[in-house]
C-alpha positions as a Markdown table, in Angstrom:
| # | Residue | x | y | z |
|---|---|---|---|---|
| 1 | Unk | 0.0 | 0.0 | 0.0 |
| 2 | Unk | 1.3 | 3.3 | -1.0 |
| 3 | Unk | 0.8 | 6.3 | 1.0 |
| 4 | Unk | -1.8 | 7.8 | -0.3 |
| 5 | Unk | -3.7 | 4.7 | -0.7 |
| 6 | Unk | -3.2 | 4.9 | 3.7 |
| 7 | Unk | -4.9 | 8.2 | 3.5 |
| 8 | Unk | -7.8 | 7.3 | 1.6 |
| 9 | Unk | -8.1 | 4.6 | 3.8 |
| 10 | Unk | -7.6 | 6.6 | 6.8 |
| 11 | Unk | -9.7 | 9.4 | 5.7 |
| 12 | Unk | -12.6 | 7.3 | 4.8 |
| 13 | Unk | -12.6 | 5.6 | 7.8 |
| 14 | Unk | -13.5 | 9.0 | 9.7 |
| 15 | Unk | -15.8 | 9.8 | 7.6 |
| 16 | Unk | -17.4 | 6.8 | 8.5 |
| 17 | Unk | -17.1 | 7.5 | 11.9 |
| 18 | Unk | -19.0 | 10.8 | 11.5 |
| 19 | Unk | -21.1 | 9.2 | 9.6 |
| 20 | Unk | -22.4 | 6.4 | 12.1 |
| 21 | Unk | -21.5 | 8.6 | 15.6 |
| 22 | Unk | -23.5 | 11.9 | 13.9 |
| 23 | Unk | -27.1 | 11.0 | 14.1 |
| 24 | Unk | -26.9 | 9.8 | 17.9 |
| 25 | Unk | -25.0 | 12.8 | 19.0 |
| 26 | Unk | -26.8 | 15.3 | 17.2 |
| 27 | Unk | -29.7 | 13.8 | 19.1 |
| 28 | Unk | -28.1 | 13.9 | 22.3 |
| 29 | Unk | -27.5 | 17.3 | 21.4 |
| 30 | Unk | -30.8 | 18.2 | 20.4 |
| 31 | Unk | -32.6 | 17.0 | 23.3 |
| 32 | Unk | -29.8 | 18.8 | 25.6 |
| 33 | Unk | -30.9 | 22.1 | 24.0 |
| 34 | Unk | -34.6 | 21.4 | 24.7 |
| 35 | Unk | -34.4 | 20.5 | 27.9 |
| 36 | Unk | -32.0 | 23.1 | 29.2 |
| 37 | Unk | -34.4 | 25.9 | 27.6 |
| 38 | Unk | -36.9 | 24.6 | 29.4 |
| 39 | Unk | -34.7 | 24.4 | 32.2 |
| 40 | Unk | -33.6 | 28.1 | 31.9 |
| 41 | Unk | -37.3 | 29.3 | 31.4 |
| 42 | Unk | -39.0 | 27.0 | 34.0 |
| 43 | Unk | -35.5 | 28.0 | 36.3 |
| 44 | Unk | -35.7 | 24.4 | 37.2 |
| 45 | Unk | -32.3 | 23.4 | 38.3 |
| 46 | Unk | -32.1 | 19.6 | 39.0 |
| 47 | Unk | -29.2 | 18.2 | 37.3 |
| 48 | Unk | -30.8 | 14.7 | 36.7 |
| 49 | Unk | -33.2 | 15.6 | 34.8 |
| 50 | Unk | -31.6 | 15.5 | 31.7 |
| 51 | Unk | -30.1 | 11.8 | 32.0 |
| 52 | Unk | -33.8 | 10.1 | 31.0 |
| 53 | Unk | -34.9 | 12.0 | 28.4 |
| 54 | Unk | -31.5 | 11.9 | 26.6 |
| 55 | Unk | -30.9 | 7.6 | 26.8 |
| 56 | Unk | -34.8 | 7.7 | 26.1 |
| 57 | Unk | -33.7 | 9.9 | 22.9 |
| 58 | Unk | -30.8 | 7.9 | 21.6 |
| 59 | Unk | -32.1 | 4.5 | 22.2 |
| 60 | Unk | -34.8 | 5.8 | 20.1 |
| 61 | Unk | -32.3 | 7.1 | 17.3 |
| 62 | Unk | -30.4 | 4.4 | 17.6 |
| 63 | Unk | -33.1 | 1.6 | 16.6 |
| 64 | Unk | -34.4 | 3.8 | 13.8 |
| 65 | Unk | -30.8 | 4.8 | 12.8 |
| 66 | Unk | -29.3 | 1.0 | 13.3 |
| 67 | Unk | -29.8 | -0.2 | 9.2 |
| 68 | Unk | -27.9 | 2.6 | 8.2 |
| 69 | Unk | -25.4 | 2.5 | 10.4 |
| 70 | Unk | -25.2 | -1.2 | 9.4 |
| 71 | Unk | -24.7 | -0.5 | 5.7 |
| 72 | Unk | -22.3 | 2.4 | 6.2 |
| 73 | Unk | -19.9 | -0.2 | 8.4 |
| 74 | Unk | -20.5 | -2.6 | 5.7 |
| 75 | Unk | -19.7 | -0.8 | 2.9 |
| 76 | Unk | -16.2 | 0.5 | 5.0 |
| 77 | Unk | -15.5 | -3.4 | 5.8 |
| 78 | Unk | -15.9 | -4.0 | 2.0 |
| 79 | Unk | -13.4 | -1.4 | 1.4 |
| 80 | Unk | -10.9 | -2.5 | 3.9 |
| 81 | Unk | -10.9 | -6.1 | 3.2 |
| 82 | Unk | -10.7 | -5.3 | -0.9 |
| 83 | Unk | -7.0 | -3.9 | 0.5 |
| 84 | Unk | -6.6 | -6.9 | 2.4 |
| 85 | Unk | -7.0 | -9.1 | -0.3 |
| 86 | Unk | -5.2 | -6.9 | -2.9 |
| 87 | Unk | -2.2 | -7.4 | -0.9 |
């Protein structure tokens, strides 16, 4: 492998990363926002209160997310093991 075939390689496997990480975080993030507005305007300060909603949240993305993600690790295992067997 040359170097630049490494950093294709490399380069696709963090976008891959992104990729299958984004959708759950951007939820997490999402539902953070919300409830800490409604936090802010309610002046409700109880820290635990954003745990539930959040795991309740990304579970949620997660099952509904879970094919993609499938595909996307697929289709990066593909590519890896072509190398492989290219040598």
């Amino acid at each position: 492998m040359t170097g630049a075939e490494v950093l294709d390689v490399a380069r696709e496997g963090i976008w891959t990363l992104l990729k299958v990480a984004g959708p759950l975080m951007l939820a997490g993030l999402g539902i953070g926002v919300a409830i800490a507005l409604v936090q802010a305007l309610t002046q409700i300060q109880e820290m635990t209160l954003v745990f539930v909603p959040k795991i309740i949240v990304i579970f949620l993305t997660l099952l509904v997310m879970l094919p993609f993600m499938a595909q996307v690790l697929e289709a990066y295992m593909m590519l890896i093991m072509s190398h492989v067997a290219l040598g």
